[in-house]
N, C-alpha and C positions, 0 to 999 in steps of 0.2 A: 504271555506278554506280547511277543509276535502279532498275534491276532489282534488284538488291538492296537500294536504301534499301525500298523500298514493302515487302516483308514483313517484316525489319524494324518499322518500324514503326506496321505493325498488329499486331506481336506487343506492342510496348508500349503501345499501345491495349489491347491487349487484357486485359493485366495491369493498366493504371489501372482500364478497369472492372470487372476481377473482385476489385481490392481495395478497389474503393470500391461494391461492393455493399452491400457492411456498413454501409454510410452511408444513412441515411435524415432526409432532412432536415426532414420533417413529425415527429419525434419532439425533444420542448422538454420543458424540467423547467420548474418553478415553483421556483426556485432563491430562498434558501437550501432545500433541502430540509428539512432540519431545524438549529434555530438551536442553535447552543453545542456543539456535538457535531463534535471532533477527530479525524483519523487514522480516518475512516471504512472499514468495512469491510465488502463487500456479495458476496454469492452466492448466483444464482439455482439452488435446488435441485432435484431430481428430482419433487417435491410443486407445483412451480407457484410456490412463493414464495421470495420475496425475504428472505433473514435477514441481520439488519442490525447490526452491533457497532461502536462507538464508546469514544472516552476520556471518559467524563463529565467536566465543570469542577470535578467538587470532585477529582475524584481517586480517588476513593473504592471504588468498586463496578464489576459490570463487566452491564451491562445488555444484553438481547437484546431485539431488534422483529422481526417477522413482516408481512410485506406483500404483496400481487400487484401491487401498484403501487405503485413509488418517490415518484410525486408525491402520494402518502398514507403516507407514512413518520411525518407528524407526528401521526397521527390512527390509527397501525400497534397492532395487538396488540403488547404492550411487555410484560418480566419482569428485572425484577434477579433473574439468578442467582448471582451471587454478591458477598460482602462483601470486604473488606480483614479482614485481622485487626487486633485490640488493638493485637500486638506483634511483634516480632520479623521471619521474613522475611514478605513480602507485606502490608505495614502501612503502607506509603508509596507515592504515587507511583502508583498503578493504572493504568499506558499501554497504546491500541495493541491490544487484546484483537481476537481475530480466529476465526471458527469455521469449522472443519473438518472434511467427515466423508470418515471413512476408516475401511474395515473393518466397515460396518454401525456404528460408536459414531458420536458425536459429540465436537468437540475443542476448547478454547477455547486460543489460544497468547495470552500479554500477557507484559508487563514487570511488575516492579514493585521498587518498597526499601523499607527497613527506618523503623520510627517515631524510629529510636536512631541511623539512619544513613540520609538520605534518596538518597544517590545510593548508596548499594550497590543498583542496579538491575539485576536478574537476571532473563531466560527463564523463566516458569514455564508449565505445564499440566495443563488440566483434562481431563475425562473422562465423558462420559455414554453410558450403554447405551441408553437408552433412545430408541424410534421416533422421536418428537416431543423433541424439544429443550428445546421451551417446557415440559415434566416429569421424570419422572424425576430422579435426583440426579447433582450436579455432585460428583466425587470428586477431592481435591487429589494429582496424580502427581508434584508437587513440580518440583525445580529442572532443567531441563535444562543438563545439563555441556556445555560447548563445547570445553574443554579449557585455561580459563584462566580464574582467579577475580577478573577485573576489570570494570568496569562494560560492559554488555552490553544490548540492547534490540532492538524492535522485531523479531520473529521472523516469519519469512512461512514457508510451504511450498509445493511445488506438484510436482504427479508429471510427468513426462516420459519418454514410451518404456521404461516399464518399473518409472521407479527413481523414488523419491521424495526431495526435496532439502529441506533446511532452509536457507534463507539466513538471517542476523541482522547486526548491528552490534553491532561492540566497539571498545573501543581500548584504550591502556593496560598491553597484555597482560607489559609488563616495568617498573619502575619511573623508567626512563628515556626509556621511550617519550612521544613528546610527546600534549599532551591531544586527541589528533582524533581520530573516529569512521571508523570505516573499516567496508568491508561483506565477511563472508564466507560462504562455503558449504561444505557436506558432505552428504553420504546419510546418510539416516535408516535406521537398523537398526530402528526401532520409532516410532511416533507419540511416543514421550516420551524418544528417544535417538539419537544421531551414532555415524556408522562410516565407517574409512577417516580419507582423506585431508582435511583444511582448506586448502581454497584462499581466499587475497586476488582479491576479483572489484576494486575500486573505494577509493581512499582519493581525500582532498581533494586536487587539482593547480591546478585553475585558481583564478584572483583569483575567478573568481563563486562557486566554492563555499566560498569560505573569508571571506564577509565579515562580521566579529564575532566569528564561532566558522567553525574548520575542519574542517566535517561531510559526510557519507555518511551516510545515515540513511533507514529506510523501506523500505526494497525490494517492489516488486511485480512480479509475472512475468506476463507474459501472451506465449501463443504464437500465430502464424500467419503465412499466408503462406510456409511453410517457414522461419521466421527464429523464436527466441526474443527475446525484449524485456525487460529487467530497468530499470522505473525507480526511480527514489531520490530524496531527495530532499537537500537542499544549503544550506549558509550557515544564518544565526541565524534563529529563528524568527518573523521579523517581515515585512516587504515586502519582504525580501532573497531568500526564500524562493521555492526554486523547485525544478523537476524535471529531472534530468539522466537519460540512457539509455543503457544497453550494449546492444549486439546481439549473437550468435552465429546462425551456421545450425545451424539444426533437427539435424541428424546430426552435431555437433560433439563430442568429449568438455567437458561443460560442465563438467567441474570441470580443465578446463584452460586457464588465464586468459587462457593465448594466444587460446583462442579467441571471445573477447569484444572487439570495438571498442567504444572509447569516446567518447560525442557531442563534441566540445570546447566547444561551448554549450548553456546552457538548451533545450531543449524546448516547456518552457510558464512561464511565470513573469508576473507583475504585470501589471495593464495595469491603466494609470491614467484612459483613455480609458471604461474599464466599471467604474471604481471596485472592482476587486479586487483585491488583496494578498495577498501571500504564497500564492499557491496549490501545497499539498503532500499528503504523505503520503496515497497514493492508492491504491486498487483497480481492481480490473478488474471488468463485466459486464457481457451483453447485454440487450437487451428481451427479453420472455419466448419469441418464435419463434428467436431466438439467433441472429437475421440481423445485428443492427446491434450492434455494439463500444460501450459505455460505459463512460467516465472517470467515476469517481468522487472528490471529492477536497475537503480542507475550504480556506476563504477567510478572510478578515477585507474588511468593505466601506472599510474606513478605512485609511490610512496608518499618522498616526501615535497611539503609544501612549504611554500613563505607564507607567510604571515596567517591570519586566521581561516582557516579551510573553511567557512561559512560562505567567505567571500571567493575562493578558489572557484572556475565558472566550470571546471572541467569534471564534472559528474553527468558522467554520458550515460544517454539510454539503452539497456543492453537486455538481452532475453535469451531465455535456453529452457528446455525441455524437462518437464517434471517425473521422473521416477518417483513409482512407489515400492512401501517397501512389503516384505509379506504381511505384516500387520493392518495394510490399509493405513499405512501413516506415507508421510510426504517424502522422498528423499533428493535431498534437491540439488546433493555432488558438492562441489565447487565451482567457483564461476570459470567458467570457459574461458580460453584463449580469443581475445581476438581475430576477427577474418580480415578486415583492412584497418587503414588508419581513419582515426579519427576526421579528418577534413578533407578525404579524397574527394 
């Protein structure tokens, strides 16, 4: 028995530390990274920098930063590319915006509704040729179809072996369907359109994601380890708020739901011992050598709130460093402690 336990393992030795390579524990943010800036969105480019996309608190606009270094995000080359309109669609609501490049352009995915109708919130995308992002003109490709005209939001993409996938959240898709957000996926025939099959990856099950509101919402992908990793996030957007996970392996058919587990608890969620709340709607990226994995993802330092925490402006952008665990799964702690204040 002996003889066989010992290689054993040291094979799972040896898996802890090829997946906690990526772990560097001399790497610290100055967390809030930047204050008032929701549903962060970051990716380290082929150019060396960091391009950085957020929900602004008014709602309004969808703004792009540029940086080599996240812990200067606040002090980042910064552009509003673009505006809301007057009227009609894309006039309300400006969420979630996220940039993409694929095909030599550049992409921006976000949500948004109407000034006449605030939650008709729908998938839209933008479109840039040009090198540099921070130029060039931003062209509206309008609404992406999901294949159902009900409220819809937070759009991610990410390629995988070959194929490119569009995840988003909707719900509602029948008039009788109840009001909870659920997550799903398709291949993209194009950067501004779906083909084939819709699959349901995630809807609300457990008490923890349904408290207040019974939400799926956010989805972020990031792959390694031979495993994909799809997190979301869960429950009302306040200290309730937290992150749940599906896994599939790597060579799975992803748009086959089978092949997704799902976490039965939070991931990462509150910690009242480091004064942070609600920690959600997140991204993926590494340090610039692309050794070590970072969480990216926004906080409130407070509990509690007046009146509807949609509209509380104080979900700051905050980041910290990815453990893994021996399995090649994520381990992502709890959210850090603060290193200054919010508006030094």
């Amino acid at each position: 028995m002996i003889k066989h336990a010992l290689p054993r393992a040291l094979a799972v030795l040896g898996l802890a530390l090829a997946a906690g390579a990526g772990s560097a524990a001399a790497v610290e943010f100055d967390n809030p990274l930047l204050p008032q800036r929701a549903d962060p969105h970051v990716q380290l480019q082929a150019d060396g920098n960091y391009y950085f996309t957020a929900t602004a608190p008014e709602y309004d606009r969808i703004e792009l930063r540029r940086t080599r270094d996240l812990n200067a995000l606040r002090s980042a080359e910064t552009k509003v590319v673009w505006r809301k309109h007057a009227a009609g669609p894309m006039s309300h609501h400006i969420w979630a915006p996220e940039l993409h490049r694929i095909g030599g352009k550049w992409y921006i995915y976000f949500s948004a509704g109407r000034a006449d109708a605030h939650w008709d919130i729908r998938p839209y995308v933008l479109e840039n040729a040009a090198d540099d992002p921070m130029t060039g003109e931003w062209k509206e490709l309008g609404r992406i179809d999901t294949g159902w005209d009900s409220f819809s939001l937070d759009a991610t993409i990410f390629e995988h072996r070959g194929r490119r996938y569009f995840v988003w959240v909707q719900c509602c898709r029948t008039p009788d369907e109840p009001m909870n957000t659920s997550i799903y996926m398709a291949e993209m025939r194009s950067p501004s359109a779906i083909t084939g099959k819709t699959v349901l990856l995630t809807r609300p099950e457990y008490a923890w994601e349904k408290v207040k509101h019974a939400v799926n919402e956010a989805p972020a992908v990031l792959a390694r380890n031979g495993k994909v990793f799809l997190t979301y996030s869960a429950s009302a957007t306040d200290a309730n708020y937290a992150l749940g996970m599906l896994t599939a392996d790597a060579g799975a058919d992803l748009l086959d739901p089978a092949s997704w587990k799902k976490s039965p608890e939070p991931v990462f969620k509150s910690s009242a011992a480091n004064s942070q709340y609600g920690p959600g709607h997140n991204s993926f990226t590494t340090t610039p050598d692309g050794k070590t994995d970072i969480l990216v993802y926004h906080a409130r330092s407070y509990r509690d709130i007046q009146g509807d925490p949609l509209y509380d402006p104080n979900r700051h952008t905050r980041a910290q460093v990815i453990n893994w665990k021996a399995d090649g799964s994520p381990d992502f702690g709890e959210p850090v402690p603060d290193r200054r204040k919010a508006l030094d």
